[in-house]
TORTORKOL-514602 format. One record per residue (C-alpha): residue in three letters; x, y, z. Coordinates in steps of 0.001 Angstrom, whole numbers, padded with zeros to 6 digits, always signed. Each point is the difference from the previous one (the first is absolute). Example, Ala and Ser with C-alpha at 12.3 -4.5 7.8 and 13.67 -1.06 7.14 Angstrom:
ALA | +012300 | -004500 | +007800
SER | +001370 | +003440 | -000660
***
This chain:
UNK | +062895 | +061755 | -000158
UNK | -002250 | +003168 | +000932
UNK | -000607 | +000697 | +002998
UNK | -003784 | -000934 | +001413
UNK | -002135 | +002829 | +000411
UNK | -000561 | +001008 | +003397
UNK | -003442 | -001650 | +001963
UNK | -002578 | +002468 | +000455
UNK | -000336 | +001661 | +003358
UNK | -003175 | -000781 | +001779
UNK | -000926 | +000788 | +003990
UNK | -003442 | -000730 | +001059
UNK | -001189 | +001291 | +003596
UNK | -003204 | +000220 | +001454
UNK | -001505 | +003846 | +000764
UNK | -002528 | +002089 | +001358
UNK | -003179 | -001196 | +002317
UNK | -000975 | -003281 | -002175
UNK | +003504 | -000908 | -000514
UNK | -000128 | +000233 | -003419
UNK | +003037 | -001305 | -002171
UNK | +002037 | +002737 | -001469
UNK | +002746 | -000795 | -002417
UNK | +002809 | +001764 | -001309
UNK | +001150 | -001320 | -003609
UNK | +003056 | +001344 | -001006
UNK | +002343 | -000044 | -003017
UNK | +003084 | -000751 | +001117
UNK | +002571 | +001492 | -003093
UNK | -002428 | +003256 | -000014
UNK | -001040 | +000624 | +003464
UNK | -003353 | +000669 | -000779
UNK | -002985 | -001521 | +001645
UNK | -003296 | -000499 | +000586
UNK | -002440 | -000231 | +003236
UNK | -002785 | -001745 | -000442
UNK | -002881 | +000273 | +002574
UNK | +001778 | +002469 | +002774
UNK | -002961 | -000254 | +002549
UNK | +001152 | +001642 | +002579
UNK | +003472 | +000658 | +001849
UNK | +001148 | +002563 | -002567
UNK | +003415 | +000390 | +002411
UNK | +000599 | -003725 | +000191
UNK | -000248 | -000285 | -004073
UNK | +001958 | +002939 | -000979
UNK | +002845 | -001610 | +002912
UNK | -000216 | -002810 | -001762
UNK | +000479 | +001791 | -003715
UNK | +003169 | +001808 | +001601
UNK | +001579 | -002843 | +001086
UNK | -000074 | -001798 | -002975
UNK | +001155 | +002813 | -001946
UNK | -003325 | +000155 | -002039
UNK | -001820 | +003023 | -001873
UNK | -003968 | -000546 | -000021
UNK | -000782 | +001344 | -003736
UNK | -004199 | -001612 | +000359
UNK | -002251 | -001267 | +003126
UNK | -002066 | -002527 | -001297
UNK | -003273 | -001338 | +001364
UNK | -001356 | -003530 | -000231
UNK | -003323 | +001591 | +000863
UNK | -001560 | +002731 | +001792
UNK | -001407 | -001397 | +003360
UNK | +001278 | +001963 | +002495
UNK | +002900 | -002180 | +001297
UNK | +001694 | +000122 | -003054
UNK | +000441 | +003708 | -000108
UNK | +000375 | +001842 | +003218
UNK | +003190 | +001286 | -000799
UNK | -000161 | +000470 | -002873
UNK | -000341 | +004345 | +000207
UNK | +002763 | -000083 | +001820
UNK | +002423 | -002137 | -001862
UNK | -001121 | +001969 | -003221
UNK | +000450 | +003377 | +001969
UNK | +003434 | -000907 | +001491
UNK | +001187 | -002100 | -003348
UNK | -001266 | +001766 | -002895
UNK | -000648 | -002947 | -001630
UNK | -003415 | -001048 | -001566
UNK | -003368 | -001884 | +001102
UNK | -001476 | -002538 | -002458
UNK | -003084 | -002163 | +000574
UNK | -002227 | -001539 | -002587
UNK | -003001 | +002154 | -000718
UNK | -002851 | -002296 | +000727
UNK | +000839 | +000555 | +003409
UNK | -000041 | +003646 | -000493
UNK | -003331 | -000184 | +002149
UNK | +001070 | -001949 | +002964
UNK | +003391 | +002979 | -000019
UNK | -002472 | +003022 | -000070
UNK | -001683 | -001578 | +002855
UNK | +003324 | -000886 | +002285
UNK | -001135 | +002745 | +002457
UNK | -003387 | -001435 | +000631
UNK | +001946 | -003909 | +000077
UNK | +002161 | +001219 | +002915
UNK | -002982 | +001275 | +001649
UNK | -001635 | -002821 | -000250
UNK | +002951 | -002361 | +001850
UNK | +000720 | +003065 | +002417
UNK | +003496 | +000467 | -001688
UNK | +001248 | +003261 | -000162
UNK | +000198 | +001147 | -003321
UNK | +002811 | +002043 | -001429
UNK | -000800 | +001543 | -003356
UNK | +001228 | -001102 | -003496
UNK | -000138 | +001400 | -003231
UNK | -001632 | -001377 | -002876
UNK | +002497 | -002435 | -002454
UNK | +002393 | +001261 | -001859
UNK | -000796 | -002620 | -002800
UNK | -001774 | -002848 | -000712
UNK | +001255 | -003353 | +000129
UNK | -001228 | -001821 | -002865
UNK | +000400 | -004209 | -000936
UNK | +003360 | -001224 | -001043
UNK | +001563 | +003474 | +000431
UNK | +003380 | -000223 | +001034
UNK | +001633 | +001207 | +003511
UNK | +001899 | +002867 | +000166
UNK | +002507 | -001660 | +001561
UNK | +000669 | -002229 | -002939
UNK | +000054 | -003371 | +000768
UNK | -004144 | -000771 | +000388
UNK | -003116 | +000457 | -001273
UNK | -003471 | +000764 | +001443
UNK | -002688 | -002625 | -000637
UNK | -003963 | +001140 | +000572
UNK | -001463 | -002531 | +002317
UNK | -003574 | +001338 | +001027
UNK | -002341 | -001915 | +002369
UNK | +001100 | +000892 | +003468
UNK | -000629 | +003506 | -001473
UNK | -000914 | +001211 | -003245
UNK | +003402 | +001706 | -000463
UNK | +002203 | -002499 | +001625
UNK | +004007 | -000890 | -001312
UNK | +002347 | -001847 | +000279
UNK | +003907 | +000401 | -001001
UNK | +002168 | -002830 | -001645
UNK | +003435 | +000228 | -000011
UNK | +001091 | -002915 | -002315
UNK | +003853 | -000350 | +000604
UNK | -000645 | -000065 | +003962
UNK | -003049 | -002153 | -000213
UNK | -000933 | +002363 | +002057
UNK | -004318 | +000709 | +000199
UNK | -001314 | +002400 | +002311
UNK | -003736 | -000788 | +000102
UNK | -001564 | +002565 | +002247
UNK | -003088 | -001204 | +001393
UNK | -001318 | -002225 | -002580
UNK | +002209 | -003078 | +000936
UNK | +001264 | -000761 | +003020
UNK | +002079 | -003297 | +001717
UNK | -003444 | -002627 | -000138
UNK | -002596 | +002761 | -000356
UNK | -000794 | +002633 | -002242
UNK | -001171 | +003642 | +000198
UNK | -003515 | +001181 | +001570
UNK | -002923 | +000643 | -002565
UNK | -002410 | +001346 | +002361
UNK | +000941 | +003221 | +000154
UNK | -000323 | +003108 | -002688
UNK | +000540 | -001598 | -003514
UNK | +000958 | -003611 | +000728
UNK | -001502 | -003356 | -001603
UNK | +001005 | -003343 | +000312
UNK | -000329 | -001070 | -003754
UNK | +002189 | +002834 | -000995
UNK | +003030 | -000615 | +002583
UNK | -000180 | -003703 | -000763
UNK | +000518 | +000842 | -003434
UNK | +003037 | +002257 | +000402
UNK | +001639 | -002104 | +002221
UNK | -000335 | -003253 | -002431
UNK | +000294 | +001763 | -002713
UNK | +002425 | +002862 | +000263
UNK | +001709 | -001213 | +003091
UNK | +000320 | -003268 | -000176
UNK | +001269 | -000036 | -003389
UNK | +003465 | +001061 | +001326
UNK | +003021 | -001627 | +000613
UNK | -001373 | -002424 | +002897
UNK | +004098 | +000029 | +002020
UNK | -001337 | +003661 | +000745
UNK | -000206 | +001885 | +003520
UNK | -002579 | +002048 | +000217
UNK | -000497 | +002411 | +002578
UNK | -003189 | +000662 | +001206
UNK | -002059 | +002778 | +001087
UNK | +000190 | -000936 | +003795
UNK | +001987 | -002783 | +001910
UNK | +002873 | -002177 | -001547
UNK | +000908 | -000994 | -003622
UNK | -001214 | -002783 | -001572
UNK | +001351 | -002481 | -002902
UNK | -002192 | +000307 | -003012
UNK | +000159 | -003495 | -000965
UNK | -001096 | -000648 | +003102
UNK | -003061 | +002018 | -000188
UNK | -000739 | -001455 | -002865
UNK | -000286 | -003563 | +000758
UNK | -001034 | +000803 | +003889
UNK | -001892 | +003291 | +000067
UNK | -003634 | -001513 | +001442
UNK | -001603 | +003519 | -001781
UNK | +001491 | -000137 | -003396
UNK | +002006 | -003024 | -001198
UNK | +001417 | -001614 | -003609
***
């Protein structure tokens, strides 16, 4: 009998001034990961990488409001590794200065992406697969990592809510739409981990969520 392939390593912490949730996906035969939405803490998250024995090869973005990226320069600059957000929210990244001026949050400066993340493109890590889910913003993602039923939804579905669309790019039809039918097309035993505050059961969103149910 073979032996079962090893789970996926995952560590989601909250960072930066919003507390925004950063996770660490990481392959666990390779050793080589992914961080998606570093906002902030660039110490805590590299710690974090180190002790889990993890190489960040790409920094990936759910979007590009200004909680999800703060440290995002420096985990490039110290890593080497990539930035990737989708291009529709190319606009809302050119104007992350002026965002953090606008919430009196210092800003620290980031380069523009390395690439763009596109629909269905796989993960460099491997095991997932980046799904465009627009509506909170234009560009928004989310990443699906099958074997783990394991969704991390960035802002656009949270545990009983869902994502703003009253700031830069958002509408209500169009995040209602992702989530039912991108999102909630899933595998409903999934966690997903949300942009901000605790995981949620997808199933459960589906049948309880009082924005966007089944």
């Amino acid at each position: 009998m073979a032996d079962a392939k090893p789970a996926l390593i995952r560590e989601t912490f909250p960072v930066g001034p919003l507390q925004c949730n950063c996770t660490i996906i990481g392959d666990p035969v390779t050793k080589k990961a992914i961080v998606i939405d570093p906002g902030g803490d660039h110490e805590l998250i590299l710690a974090r990488l180190d002790a889990l024995g993890l190489k960040v090869v790409s920094i990936i973005h759910t979007h590009a409001h200004l909680d999800h990226f703060l440290a995002s320069g420096q985990m490039k600059e110290k890593t080497g590794a990539t930035l990737h957000l989708h291009k529709e929210d190319q606009f809302l990244w050119d104007a992350l200065e002026v965002q953090c001026r606008m919430f009196g949050v210092p800003y620290t400066p980031v380069p523009a992406p390395d690439q763009w993340l596109s629909d269905d493109q796989a993960l460099d890590c491997g095991c997932g697969v980046a799904l465009h889910t627009p509506g909170h913003t234009p560009g928004s993602m989310s990443f699906w990592f099958p074997e783990a039923k394991l969704l991390i939804a960035g802002d656009t579905l949270f545990r009983r809510s869902i994502g703003r669309t009253d700031l830069w790019g958002g509408d209500f039809p169009t995040i209602e739409k992702s989530i039912k039918t991108r999102l909630y097309t899933l595998d409903e035993d999934a966690t997903v981990v949300t942009g901000h505050g605790p995981d949620t059961n997808l199933g459960d969103e589906m049948r309880e969520n009082p924005f966007v149910s089944l």
